[in-house]
C-alpha positions, -999 to 999 in steps of 0.1 A, spaced: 3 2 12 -7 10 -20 -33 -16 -43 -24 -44 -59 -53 -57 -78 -42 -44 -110 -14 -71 -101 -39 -99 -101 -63 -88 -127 -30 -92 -151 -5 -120 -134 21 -119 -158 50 -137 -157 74 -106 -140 42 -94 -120 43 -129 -100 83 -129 -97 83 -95 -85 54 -97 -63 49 -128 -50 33 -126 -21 10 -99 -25 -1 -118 -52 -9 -149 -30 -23 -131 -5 -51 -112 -24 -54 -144 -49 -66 -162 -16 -83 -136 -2 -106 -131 -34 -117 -167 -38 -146 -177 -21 -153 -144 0 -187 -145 15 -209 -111 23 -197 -94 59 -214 -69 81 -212 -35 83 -209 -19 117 -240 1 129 -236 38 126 -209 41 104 -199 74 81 -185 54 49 -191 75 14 -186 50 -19 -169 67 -47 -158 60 -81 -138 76 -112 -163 83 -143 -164 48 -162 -147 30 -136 -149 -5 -140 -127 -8 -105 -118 14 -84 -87 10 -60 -79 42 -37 -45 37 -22 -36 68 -1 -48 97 16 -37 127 34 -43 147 64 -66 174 40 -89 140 30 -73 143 -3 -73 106 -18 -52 91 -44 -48 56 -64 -62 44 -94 -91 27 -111 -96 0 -143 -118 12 -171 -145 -3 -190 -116 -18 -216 -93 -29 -191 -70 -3 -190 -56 16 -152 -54 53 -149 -48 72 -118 -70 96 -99 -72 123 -71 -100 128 -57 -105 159 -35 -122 165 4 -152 179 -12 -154 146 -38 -143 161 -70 -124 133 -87 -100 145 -111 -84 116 -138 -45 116 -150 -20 96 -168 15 99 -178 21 112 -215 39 79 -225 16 56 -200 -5 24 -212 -14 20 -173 -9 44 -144 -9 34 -104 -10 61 -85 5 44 -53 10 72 -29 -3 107 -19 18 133 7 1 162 25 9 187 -4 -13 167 -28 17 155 -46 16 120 -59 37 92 -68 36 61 -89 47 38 -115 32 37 -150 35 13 -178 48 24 -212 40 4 -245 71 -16 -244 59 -28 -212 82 -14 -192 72 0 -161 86 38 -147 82 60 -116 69 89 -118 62 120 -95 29 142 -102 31 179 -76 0 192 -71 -2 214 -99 -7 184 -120 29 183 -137 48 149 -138 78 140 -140 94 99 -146 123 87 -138 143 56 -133 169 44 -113 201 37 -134 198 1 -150 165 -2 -142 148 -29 -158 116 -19 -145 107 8 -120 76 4 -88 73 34 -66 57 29 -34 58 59 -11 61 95 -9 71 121 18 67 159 27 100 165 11 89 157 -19 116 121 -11 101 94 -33 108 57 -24 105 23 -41 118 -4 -60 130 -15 -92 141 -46 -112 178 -45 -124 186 -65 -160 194 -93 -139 160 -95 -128 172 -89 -86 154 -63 -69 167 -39 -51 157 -6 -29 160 30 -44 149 69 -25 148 96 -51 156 132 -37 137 165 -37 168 173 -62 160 142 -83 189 120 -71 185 87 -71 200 66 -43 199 23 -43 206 0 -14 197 -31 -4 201 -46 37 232 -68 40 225 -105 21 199 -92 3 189 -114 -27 157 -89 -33 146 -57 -17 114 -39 -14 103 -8 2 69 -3 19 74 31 27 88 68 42 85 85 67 92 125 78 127 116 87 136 97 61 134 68 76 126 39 52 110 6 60 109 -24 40 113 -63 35 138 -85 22 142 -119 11 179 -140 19 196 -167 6 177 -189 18 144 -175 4 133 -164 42 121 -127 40 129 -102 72 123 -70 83 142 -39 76 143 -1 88 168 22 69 176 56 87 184 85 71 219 83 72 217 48 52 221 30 89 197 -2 81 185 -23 111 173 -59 107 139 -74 126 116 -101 131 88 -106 156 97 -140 178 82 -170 159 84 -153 125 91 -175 92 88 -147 72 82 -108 77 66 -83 55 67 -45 66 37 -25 50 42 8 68 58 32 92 47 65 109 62 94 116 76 86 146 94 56 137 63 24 143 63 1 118 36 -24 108 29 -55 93 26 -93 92 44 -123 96 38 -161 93 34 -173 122 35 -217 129 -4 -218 110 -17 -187 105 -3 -150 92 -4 -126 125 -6 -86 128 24 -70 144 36 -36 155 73 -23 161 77 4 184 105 27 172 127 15 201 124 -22 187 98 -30 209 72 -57 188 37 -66 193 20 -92 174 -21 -88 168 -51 -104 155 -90 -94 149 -111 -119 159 -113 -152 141 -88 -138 117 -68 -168 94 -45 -144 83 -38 -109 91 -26 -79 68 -22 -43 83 -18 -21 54 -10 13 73 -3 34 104 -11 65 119 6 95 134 -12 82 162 -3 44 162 -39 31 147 -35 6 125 -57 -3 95 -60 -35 69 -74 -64 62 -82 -100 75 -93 -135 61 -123 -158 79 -127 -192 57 -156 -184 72 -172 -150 68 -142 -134 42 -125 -105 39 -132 -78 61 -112 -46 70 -103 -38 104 -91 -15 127 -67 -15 156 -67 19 178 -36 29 195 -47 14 230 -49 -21 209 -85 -24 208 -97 -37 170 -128 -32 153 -142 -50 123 -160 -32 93 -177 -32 59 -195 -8 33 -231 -26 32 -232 -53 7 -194 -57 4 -184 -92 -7 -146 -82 3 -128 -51 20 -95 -44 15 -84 -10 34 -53 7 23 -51 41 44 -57 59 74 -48 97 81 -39 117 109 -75 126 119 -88 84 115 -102 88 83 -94 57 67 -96 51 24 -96 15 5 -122 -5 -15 -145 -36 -14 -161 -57 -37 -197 -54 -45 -201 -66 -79 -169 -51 -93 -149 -28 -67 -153 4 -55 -140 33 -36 -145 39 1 -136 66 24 -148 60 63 -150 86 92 -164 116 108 -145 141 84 -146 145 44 -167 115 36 -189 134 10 -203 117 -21 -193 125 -51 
């Protein structure tokens, strides 16, 4: 799941409609965080962009490569790769005022939404030769890309000129195809995986949000774990799992879909609220939870449902957005302003 703090730096007006509750969430999670502790032992490197004044990694591949974006001294987002060995290279759109670079595939090609002048926002696709392209779904109002694949299949969402939102997949051969789960009243994508298989959430008539996967073949299956009064996907692997959160009677729980519809629900310890942010080849999951009383601290589940809790030293607030194949895991934390983490055993270098 890609970062949103460039959402909560700037709530404007279509920023809260279209993202509600990602907005909530990391509105309460920043308030009144308190200082955590990091686990003995650990391999984290801190990174950050030249004249970063916030720096919010959102994906990163099987190579260690590392993609998101990061705020500069005047306010203003661009988005970065930054490479195994720590190299960080800077980019933006030609027509861009504001870049996220929301997702990263294992070819070092990366997609994202930028924000032109008008204030209009458009996908783009960047391959790893550093040439981008934009595009839009037709009638697009405004354009958010979330996810990228191997096949180059780029998924997200956009706002139509009715202000709904609804689910688009853009092709290797730049077509762009839109659907939205039966009842729909707004649809957003959380990601793709090999197959093509797309997972997502969706809010009804009656403003209750549920669970979707979409197979290749356009075949979309509807889900909630038991007790759920509202479900948000935030990723799915390449065999088909699928995590997230739902709200549970008092408190926002963990939960895991197996591809055969199996569901798990999960907490870390003490945790008020819950927020995987990705999954693994393997099945580990990585995120974030809230204490009221120790903060924000990232955690992670392994695939035999174990959970650990971590933070970079000093962090005031850790928000983790990735995790690859080999359980290197990417996000950022607070220390001051925030910065750029990468955690495990491989490509943790400084820059």
């Amino acid at each position: 799941m890609f970062s949103t703090a460039w959402l909560t730096a700037q709530p404007t007006k279509k920023a809260r409609a279209l993202f509600p509750r990602l907005c909530t969430v990391l509105s309460l999670g920043i308030l009144g965080i308190l200082p955590g502790t990091a686990l003995a032992g650990q391999q984290i490197a801190i990174f950050d962009p030249s004249g970063s004044d916030g720096t919010y990694p959102s994906s990163i591949n099987n190579k260690g490569t590392i993609a998101g974006d990061f705020q500069d001294s005047d306010g203003f987002y661009h988005g970065f790769v930054r490479s195994p060995s720590g190299g960080i290279a800077a980019f933006d759109p030609k027509k861009s005022v504001e870049t996220h670079a929301t997702a990263l595939n294992g070819y070092g090609d990366v997609a994202g939404c930028y924000r032109d002048s008008a204030g209009v926002f458009h996908g783009f696709l960047r391959v790893a030769d550093g040439t981008i392209t934009d595009f839009d779904p037709a009638h697009s109002a405004d354009t958010y890309v979330i996810a990228i694949n191997h096949s180059r299949s780029v998924v997200g969402y956009y706002l139509d000129r009715k202000y709904v939102v609804h689910g688009f997949v853009r092709t290797t051969d730049g077509m762009i195809d839109t659907f939205d789960p039966p009842g729909s009243k707004g649809t957003y994508v959380s990601g793709i995986n090999y197959q093509g298989f797309i997972a997502g959430y969706y809010q009804d008539k009656n403003a209750v949000v549920h669970g979707y996967v979409r197979t290749a073949d356009g075949t979309i299956t509807i889900f909630d774990p038991a007790g759920s009064a509202g479900t948000y996907v935030n990723g799915i692997n390449h065999d088909g799992s699928i995590t997230g959160y739902y709200q549970g009677k008092s408190i926002q729980h963990g939960f895991i879909r197996s591809p055969n519809g199996n569901m798990m629900s999960f907490d870390p310890p003490r945790s008020e609220a819950t927020d995987p942010a990705a999954i693994s080849r393997k099945g580990a999951i990585v995120g974030h939870y809230t204490s009221r009383i120790s903060g924000v601290h990232g955690f992670l589940r392994k695939q035999n449902g174990s959970v650990s809790v971590f933070d970079p030293e000093g962090s005031s607030g850790t928000f983790v957005t990735a995790i690859n194949a080999h359980g290197v895991i990417a996000g950022y934390y607070k220390k001051g302003i925030y910065h750029g983490f990468v955690r495990g055993s491989r490509f943790v270098q400084e820059n």
